[in-house]
N, C-alpha and C positions, 0 to 999 in steps of 0.2 A: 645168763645174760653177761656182757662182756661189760668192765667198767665204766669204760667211755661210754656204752648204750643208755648210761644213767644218768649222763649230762646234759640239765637244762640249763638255756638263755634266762635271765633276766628281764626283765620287763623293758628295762632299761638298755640293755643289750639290745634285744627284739628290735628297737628304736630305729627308724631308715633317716640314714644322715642324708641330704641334699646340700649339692655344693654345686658352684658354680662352674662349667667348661672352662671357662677362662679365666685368667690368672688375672687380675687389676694391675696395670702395670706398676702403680705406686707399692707392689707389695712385692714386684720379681726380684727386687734388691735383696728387700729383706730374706728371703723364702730361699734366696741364692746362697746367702752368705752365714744358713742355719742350720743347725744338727739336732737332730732329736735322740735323747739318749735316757735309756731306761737304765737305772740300777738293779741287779739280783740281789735283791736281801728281802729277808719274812721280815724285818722289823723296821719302825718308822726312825728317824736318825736325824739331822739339826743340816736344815736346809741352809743355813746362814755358813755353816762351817765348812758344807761339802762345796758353796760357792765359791770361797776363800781358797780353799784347798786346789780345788780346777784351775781357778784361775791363776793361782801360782803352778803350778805341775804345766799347764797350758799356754804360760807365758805369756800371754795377750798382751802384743803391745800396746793396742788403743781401749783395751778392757772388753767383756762380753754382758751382754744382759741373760740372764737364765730366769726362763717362767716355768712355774711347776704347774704341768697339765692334767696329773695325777697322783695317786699315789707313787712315787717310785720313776713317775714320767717325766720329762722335762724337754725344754726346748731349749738349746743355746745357740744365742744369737751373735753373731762376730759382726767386727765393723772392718777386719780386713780378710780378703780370703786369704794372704798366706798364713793367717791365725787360724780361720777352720780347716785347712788345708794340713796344720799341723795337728790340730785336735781329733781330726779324722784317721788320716793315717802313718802318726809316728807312735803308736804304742798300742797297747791293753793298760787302759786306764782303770783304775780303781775307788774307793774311799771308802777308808773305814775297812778294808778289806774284800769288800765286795765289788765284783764286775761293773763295767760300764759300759754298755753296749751301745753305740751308734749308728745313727744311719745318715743318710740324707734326707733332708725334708724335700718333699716335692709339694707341698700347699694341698695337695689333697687327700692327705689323712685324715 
């Protein structure tokens, strides 16, 4: 049997998310001007520090709100797009040495 033939869902996994077609528009702002961005590291790290740390590397002029959606998962929120516009595509960002991958949030993840 191949390794991956061995991999089960979670229960929680298994779980069917329902969302809504349409976006509310009191949240297209928000949802515009957000990036979701996972860390690669196996270990848990000081969410208070990796905020600090982005938000200076990230420059924000008018600051970002960051919610942690997971382990390792996060949502950062701008208040201007040429601040997520820089947090997106001026670098390979890091903390603590580990990756930080982004994407665009489209409100229906």
């Amino acid at each position: 049997m191949i390794e991956w033939e061995k991999l089960k869902l979670t229960k929680e996994e298994e779980e069917v998310v329902e969302y809504q077609e349409e976006i509310p528009e009191e949240r297209k702002e928000e949802i515009a001007l957000s990036l979701l961005g996972n860390f690669l590291m196996p270990n848990t790290f000081s969410v208070k520090a990796m905020k600090a740390v982005m938000h200076t590397m990230w420059k924000s002029s008018r600051g970002m709100v960051v919610k942690e959606l997971d382990k390792h998962l996060f949502l950062f929120q701008f208040f201007l797009q040429k601040d997520k516009d820089f947090a997106l595509n001026e670098g390979s960002w890091a903390f603590d040495g580990h990756l930080l991958i982004t994407k665009e949030w489209t409100g229906m993840e």
